[in-house]
C-alpha positions as CSV (number, residue, x, y, z in Angstrom):
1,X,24.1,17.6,32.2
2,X,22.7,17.6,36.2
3,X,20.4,14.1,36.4
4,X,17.0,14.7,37.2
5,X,15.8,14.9,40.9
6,X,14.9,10.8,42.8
7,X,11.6,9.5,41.1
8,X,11.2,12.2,38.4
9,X,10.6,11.9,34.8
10,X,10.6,15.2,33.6
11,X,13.5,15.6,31.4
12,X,16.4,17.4,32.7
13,X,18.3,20.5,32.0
14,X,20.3,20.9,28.9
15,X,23.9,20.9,29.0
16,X,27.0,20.5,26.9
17,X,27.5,16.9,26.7
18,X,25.6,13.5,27.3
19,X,25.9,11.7,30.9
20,X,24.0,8.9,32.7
21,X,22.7,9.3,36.3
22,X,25.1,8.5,38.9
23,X,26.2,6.1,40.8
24,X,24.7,2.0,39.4
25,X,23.1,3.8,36.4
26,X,26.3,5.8,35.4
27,X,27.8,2.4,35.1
28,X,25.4,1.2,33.0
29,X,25.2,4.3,30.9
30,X,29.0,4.2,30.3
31,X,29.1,0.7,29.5
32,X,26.7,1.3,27.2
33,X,28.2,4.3,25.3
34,X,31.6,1.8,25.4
35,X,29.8,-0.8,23.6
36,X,28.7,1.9,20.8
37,X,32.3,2.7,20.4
38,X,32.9,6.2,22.0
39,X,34.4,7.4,25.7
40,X,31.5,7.9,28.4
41,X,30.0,11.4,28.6
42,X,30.1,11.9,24.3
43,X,27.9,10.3,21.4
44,X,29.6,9.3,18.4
45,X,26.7,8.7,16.5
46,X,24.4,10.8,13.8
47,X,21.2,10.5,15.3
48,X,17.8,12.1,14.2
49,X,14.4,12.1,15.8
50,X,11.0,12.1,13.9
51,X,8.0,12.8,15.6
52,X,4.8,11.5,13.6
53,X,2.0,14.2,14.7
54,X,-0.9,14.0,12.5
55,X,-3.6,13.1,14.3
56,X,-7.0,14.4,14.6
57,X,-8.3,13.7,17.9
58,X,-10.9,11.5,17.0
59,X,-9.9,9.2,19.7
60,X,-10.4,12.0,22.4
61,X,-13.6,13.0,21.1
62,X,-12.4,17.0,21.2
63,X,-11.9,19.1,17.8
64,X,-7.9,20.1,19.0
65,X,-5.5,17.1,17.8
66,X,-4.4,16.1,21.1
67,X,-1.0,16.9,20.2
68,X,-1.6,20.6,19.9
69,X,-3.9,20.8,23.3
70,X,-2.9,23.0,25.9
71,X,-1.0,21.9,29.2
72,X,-1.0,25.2,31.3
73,X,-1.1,27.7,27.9
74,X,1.4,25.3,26.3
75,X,0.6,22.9,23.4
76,X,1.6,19.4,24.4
77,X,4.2,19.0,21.7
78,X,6.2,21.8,22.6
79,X,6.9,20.1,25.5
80,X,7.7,17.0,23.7
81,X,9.9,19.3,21.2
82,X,11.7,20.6,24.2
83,X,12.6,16.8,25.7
84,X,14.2,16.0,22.8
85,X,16.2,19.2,22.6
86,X,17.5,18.9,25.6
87,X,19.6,16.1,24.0
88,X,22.4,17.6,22.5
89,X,22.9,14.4,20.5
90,X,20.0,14.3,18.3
91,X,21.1,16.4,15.5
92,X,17.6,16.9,13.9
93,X,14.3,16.4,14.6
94,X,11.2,16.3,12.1
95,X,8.1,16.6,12.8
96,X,5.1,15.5,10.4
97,X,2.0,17.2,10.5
98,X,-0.8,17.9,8.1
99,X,-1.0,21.0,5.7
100,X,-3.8,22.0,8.0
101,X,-1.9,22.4,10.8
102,X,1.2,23.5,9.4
103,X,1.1,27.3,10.7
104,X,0.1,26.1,13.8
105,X,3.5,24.4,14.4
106,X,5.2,27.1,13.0
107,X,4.0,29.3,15.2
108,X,4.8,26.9,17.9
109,X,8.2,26.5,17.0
110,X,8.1,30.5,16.8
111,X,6.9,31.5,19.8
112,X,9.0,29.0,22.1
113,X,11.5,29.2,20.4
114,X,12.4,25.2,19.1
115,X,15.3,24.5,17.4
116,X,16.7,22.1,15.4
117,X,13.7,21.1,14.1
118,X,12.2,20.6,10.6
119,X,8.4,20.2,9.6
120,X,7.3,17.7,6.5
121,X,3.4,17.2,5.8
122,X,2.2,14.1,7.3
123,X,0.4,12.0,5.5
124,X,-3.3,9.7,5.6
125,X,-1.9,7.4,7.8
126,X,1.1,7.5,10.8
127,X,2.9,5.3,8.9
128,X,2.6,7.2,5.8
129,X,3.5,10.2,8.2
130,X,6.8,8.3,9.9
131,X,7.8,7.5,6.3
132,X,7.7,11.2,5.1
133,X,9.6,11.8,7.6
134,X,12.4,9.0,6.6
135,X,12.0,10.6,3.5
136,X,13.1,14.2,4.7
137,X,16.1,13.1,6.2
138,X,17.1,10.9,3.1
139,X,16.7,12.9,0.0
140,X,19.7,15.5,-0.4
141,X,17.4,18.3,-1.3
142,X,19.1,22.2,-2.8
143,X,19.1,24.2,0.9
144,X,18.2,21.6,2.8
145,X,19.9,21.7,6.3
146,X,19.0,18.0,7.3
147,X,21.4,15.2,6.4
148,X,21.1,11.6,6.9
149,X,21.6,10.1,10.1
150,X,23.2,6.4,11.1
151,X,20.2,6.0,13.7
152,X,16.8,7.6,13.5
153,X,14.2,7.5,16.7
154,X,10.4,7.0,16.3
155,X,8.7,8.8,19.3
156,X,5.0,9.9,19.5
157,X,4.4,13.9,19.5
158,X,2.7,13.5,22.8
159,X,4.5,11.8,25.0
160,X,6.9,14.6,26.2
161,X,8.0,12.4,29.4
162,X,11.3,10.5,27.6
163,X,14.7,10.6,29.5
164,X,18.1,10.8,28.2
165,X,18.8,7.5,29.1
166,X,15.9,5.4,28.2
167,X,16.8,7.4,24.5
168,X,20.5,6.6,24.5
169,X,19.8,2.8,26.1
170,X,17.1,2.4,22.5
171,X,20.0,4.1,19.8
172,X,22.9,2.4,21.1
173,X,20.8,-1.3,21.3
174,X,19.6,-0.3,17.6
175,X,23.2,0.9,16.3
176,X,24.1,-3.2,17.6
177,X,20.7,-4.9,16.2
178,X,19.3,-2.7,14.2
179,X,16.2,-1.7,15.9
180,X,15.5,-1.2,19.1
181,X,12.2,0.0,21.7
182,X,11.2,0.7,25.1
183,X,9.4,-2.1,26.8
184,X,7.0,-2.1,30.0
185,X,5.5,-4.6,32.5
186,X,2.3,-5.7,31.7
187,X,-0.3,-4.5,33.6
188,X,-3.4,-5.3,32.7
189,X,-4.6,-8.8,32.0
190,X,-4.7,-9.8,28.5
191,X,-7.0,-12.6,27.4
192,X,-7.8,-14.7,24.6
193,X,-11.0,-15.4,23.8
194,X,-12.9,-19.0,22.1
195,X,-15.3,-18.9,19.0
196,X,-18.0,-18.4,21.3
197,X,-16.8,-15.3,22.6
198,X,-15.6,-17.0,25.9
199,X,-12.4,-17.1,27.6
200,X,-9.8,-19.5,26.0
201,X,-6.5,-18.5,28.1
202,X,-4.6,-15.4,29.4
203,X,-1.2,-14.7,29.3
204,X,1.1,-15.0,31.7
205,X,1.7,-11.0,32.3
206,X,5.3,-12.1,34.5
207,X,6.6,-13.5,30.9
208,X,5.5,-10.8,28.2
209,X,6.2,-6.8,27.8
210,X,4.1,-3.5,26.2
211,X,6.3,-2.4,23.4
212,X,6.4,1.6,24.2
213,X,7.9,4.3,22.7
214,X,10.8,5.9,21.9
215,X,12.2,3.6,19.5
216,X,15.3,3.7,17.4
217,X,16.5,1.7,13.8
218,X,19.3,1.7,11.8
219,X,18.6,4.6,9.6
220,X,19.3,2.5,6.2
221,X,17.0,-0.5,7.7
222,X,14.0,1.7,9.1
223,X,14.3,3.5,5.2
224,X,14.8,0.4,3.6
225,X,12.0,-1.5,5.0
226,X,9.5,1.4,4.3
227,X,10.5,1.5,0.9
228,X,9.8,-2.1,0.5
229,X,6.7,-2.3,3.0
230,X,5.1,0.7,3.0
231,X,5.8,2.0,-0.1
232,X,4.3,-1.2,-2.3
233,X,1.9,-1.8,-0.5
234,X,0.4,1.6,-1.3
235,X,1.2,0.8,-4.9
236,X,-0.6,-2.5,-4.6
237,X,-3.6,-1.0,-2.9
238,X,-3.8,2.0,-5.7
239,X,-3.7,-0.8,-8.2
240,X,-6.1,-2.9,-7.0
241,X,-8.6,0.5,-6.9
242,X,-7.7,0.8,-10.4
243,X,-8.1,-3.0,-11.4
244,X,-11.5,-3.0,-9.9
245,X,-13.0,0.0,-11.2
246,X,-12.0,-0.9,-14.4
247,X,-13.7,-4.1,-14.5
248,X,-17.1,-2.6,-13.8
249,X,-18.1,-3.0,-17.5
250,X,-17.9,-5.9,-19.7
251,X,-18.9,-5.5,-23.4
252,X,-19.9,-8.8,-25.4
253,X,-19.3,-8.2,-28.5
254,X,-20.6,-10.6,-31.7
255,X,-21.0,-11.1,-35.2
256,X,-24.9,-11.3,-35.2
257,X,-27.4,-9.9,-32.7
258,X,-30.9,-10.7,-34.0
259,X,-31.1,-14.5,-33.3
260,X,-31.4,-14.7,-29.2
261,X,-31.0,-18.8,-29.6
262,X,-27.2,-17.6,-30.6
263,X,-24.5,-19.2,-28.5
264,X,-23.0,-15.8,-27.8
265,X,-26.2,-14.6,-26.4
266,X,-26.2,-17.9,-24.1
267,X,-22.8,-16.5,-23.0
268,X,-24.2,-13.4,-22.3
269,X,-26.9,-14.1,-20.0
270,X,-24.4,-16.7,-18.1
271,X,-22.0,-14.0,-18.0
272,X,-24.8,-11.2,-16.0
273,X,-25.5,-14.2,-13.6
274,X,-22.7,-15.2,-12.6
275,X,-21.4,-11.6,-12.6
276,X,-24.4,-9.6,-10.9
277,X,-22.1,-6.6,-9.6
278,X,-21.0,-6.2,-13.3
279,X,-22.5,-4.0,-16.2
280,X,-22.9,-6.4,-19.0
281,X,-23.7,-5.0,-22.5
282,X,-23.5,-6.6,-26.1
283,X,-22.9,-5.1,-29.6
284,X,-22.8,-6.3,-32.7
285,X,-19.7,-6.3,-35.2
286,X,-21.8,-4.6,-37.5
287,X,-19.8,-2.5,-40.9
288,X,-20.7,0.8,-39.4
289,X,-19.6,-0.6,-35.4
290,X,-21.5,3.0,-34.3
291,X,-23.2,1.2,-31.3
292,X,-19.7,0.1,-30.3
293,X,-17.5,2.7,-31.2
294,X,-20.3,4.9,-29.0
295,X,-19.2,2.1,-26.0
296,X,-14.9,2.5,-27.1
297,X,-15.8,6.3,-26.4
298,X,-17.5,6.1,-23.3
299,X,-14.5,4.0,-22.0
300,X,-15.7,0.5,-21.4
301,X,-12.3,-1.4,-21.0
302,X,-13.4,-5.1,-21.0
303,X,-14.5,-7.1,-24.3
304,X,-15.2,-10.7,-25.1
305,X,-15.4,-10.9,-28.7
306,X,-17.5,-13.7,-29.8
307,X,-16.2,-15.8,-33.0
308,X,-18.7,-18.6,-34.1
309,X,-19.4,-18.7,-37.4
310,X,-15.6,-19.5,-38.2
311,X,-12.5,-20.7,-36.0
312,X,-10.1,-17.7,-37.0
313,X,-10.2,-14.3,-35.9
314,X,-11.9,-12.4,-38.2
315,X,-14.7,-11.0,-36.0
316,X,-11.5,-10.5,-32.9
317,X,-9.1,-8.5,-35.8
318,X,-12.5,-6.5,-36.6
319,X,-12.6,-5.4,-32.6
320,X,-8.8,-5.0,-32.0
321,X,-8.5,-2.6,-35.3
322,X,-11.1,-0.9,-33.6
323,X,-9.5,-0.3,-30.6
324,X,-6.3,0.7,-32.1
325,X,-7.7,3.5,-33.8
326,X,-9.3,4.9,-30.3
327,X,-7.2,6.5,-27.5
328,X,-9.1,4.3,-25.4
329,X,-5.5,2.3,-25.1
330,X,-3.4,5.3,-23.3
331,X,-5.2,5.3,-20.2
332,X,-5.6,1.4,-19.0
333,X,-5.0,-1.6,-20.6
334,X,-7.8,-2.7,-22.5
335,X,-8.7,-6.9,-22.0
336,X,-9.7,-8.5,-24.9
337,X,-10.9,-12.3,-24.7
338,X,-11.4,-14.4,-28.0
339,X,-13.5,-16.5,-27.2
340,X,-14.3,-19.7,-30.0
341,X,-17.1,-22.5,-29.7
342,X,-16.0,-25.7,-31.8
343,X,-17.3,-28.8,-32.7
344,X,-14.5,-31.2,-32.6
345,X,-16.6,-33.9,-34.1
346,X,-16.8,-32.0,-37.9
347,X,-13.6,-30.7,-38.0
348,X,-10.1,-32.4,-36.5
349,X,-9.0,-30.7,-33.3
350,X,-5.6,-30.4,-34.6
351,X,-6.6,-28.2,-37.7
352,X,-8.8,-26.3,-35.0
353,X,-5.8,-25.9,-32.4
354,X,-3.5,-24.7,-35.2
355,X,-5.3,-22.0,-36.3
356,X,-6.3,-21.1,-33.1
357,X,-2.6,-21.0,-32.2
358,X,-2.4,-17.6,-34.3
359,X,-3.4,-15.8,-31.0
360,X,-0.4,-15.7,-29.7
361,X,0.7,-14.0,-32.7
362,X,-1.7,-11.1,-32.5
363,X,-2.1,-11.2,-28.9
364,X,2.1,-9.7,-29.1
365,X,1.1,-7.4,-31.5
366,X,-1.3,-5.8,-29.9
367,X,0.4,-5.8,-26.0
368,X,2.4,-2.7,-27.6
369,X,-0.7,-0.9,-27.8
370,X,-1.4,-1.8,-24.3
371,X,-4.2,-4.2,-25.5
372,X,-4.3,-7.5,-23.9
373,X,-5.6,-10.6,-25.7
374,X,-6.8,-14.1,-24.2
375,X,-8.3,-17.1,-26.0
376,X,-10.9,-18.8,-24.6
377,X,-12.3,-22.1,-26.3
378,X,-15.6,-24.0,-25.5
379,X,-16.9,-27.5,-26.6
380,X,-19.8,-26.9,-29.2
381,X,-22.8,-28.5,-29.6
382,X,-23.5,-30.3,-25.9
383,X,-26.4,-31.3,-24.3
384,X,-28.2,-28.6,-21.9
385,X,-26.5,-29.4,-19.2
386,X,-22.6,-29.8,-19.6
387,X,-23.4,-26.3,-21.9
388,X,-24.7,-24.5,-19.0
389,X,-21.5,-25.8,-17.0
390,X,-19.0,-24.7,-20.0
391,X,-20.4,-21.2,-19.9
392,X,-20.0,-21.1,-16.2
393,X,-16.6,-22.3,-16.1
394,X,-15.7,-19.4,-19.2
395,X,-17.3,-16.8,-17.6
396,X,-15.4,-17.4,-14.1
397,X,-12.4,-17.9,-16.7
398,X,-13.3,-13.8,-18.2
399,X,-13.9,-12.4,-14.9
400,X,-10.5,-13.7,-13.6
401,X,-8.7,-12.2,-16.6
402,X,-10.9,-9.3,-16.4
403,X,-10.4,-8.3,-12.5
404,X,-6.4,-9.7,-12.6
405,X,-4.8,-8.7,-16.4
406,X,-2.4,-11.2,-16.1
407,X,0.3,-10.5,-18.5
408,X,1.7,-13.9,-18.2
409,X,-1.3,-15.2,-19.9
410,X,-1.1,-12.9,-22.6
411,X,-1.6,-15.2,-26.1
412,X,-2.9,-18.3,-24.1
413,X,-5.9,-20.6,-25.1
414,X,-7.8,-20.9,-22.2
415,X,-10.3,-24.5,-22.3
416,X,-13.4,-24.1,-20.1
């Protein structure tokens, strides 16, 4: 391969085999090529290329991703398509872009004729995109003509001005640390501004570097830390969606309703104050249960089931027999929290801690039907004030296991 003319950065011709520019670089370009294990002028390595190109121009301000405007009749990636050609080293190269603007591409590749490349839909974000694109080159897939590479470069779809060097310079550094990128002088100042929007200090521009593109990774690390990274934190994010549109509803549920003096109902109204963003309903555990089983069917997930008339469970076995016989169970877990207000001065806290102790029990029981059960106990009767302060410390207590369903807490006695 001829090296490209003094001061140009257009890529050069392609040619049969990989070679520096002469002369000091040469050097340099064969030393490097020794210390990835191979004789100057060839490329031992399995390298692959993905281009992440699903943006949508918002940044230009123009309706044509920038990627796919026109540079004399040409789209802009073609060009970029045809850089990376020219290296007769990079085996593959995918390209993600979105279902919208798949034909498009094809019809780039088409009509100027790209090879070696492959197309995967990109996805919402360009690290979703890059990782599709990992993903492409990992998976064995039936007919597939791409196989997994021992280094993979990252380059953006439009920036079509990449030498053969500055690639070969990032894949061998990244085949000996793993990773790998292109690096610039700074050239603009960068500052740091105070609290009061003032300037604190600027770097020192002699001392730091832009990290650029191309870059290159281990194929098995890049993959690797996707899968970890990427991956669960999109699992983490879907879940907390879940979590928190699941929590939207919180039914109180109680063995009497007439009597508003009734501790449960004191519950209830310290439960829509402290909880304003929250629906809260109550029901109660009447024979018939039609006003609740109404609420089981139109999906209410979160119930505090009030017990005060006695310290077992009978009013909290009432509710969870209930919610067994629904579906309500196969789509989310459904949070149940028992909650008991005692006076230890009539009866002996250790004949109220043992029965209260059959939670656990029931509380495994029910986790098989993807029900999950806490205790929650409050001091009964107290003056006005440490009341008030009990109820705000158990309703904190039942939004936390509301918004979290902690399964590690499953079966625990919660004291507010």
């Amino acid at each position: 391969m001829e090296a490209a003319p003094p001061g140009s950065s257009r890529p050069t011709e392609p040619g049969p085999c990989l070679s520096g520019q002469r002369g000091a670089d040469h050097a340099a370009s064969a030393s490097l090529q020794s210390a990835a294990g191979t004789e100057p002028g060839r490329h031992p390595l399995a390298v692959a290329a993905v281009l992440p190109a699903g943006g949508c121009g918002e940044r230009m301000g123009v309706p044509t991703p920038k990627q796919f405007c026109p540079i004399l009749e040409r789209p802009l990636i073609s060009y970029t398509l045809q850089a990376l050609e020219r290296v007769c080293w990079i085996k593959d190269i995918v390209v993600a872009v979105t279902g919208e603007n798949m034909e498009v591409m094809k019809s780039i590749i088409q009509k100027y004729q790209h090879k070696r490349i492959s197309l995967v839909e990109a996805g919402v974000t360009r690290h979703r995109s890059i990782f599709n694109g990992l993903k492409a080159l990992a998976e064995d897939q039936i007919n597939s003509k791409l196989s997994k590479p021992e280094v993979v470069i990252i380059h953006d779809a439009v920036r079509p001005f990449v030498e053969e060097d500055v690639l070969l310079k990032v894949v061998t550094a990244a085949k000996e640390h793993g990773a790998a990128g292109a690096i610039r002088p700074l050239v603009s100042t960068v500052i740091s501004p105070s609290a009061d929007g003032c300037l604190d200090y600027s770097l020192e521009r002699a001392r730091h570097r832009a990290s650029e593109m191309p870059q290159a990774f281990l194929f098995d690390v890049i993959y690797e830390a996707y899968q970890q990274v990427t991956y669960k934190r999109d699992l983490y994010a879907a879940e907390s969606i879940i979590k928190e549109r699941i929590s939207q509803e919180i039914c109180v549920v109680m063995d009497t309703k007439e009597d508003n003096k009734h501790i449960g109902h004191l519950l209830e109204e310290v439960l829509k104050s402290e909880l304003n963003h929250v629906k809260v309903t109550s029901e109660a555990l009447c024979h018939a249960g039609r006003h609740l089983q109404q609420i089981i069917l139109d999906q209410c997930y979160n119930f505090v089931c009030v017990n005060v008339m006695t310290s077992d469970f009978q009013e909290t076995q009432k509710l969870l027999s209930m919610l067994e016989e629904s579906n309500l169970c196969i789509l989310y877990p459904v949070v149940v929290v028992s909650v008991h207000f005692l006076d230890f001065k009539l009866v002996p806290p250790s004949q109220k801690m043992e029965n209260l102790m059959k939670i656990r029990e029931f509380a495994k029981e029910v986790k098989e039907r993807n029900i999950l059960l806490y205790g929650l106990l409050i001091s009964y009767p107290q003056d006005d004030q440490k009341l008030q302060e009990s109820l705000r410390q158990g309703a904190i207590i039942i939004a936390s296991l509301i918004k979290e369903r902690n399964s590690g807490l499953i079966g625990q006695l919660l004291i507010a």
